[in-house]
C-alpha positions in Angstrom: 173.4 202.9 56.3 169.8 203.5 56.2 170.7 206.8 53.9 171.9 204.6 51.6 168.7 201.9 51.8 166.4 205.2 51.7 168.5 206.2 48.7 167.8 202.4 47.0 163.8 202.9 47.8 163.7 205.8 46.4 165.4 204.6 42.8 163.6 201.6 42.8 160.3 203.6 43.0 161.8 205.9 40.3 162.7 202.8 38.6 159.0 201.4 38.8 157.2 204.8 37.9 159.6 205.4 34.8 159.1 201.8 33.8 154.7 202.6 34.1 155.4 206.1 32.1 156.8 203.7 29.5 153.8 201.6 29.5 151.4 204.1 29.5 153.3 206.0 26.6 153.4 202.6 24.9 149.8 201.9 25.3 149.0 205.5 23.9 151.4 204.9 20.7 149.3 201.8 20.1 145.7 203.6 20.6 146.4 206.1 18.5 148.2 203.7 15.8 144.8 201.7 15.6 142.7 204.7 15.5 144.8 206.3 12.7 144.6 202.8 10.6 140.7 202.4 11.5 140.5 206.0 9.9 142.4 205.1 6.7 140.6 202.3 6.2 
């Protein structure tokens, strides 16, 4: 039993970093977006 509740922890930390990698790549996409467009224009 508490293998299995370690087990959860441990994916739901996964689930919480991988869901921050997403934002971070997100926010990245959109900084670089904006400086490519600030350039063209």
């Amino acid at each position: 039993m508490t293998l299995q509740r370690s087990e959860l922890i441990s994916y739901l930390h996964f689930r919480s970093h991988e869901r921050f990698l997403c934002c971070s790549c997100l926010t990245l996409l959109i900084e670089v977006f904006f400086v490519s467009v600030s350039f063209a224009c």
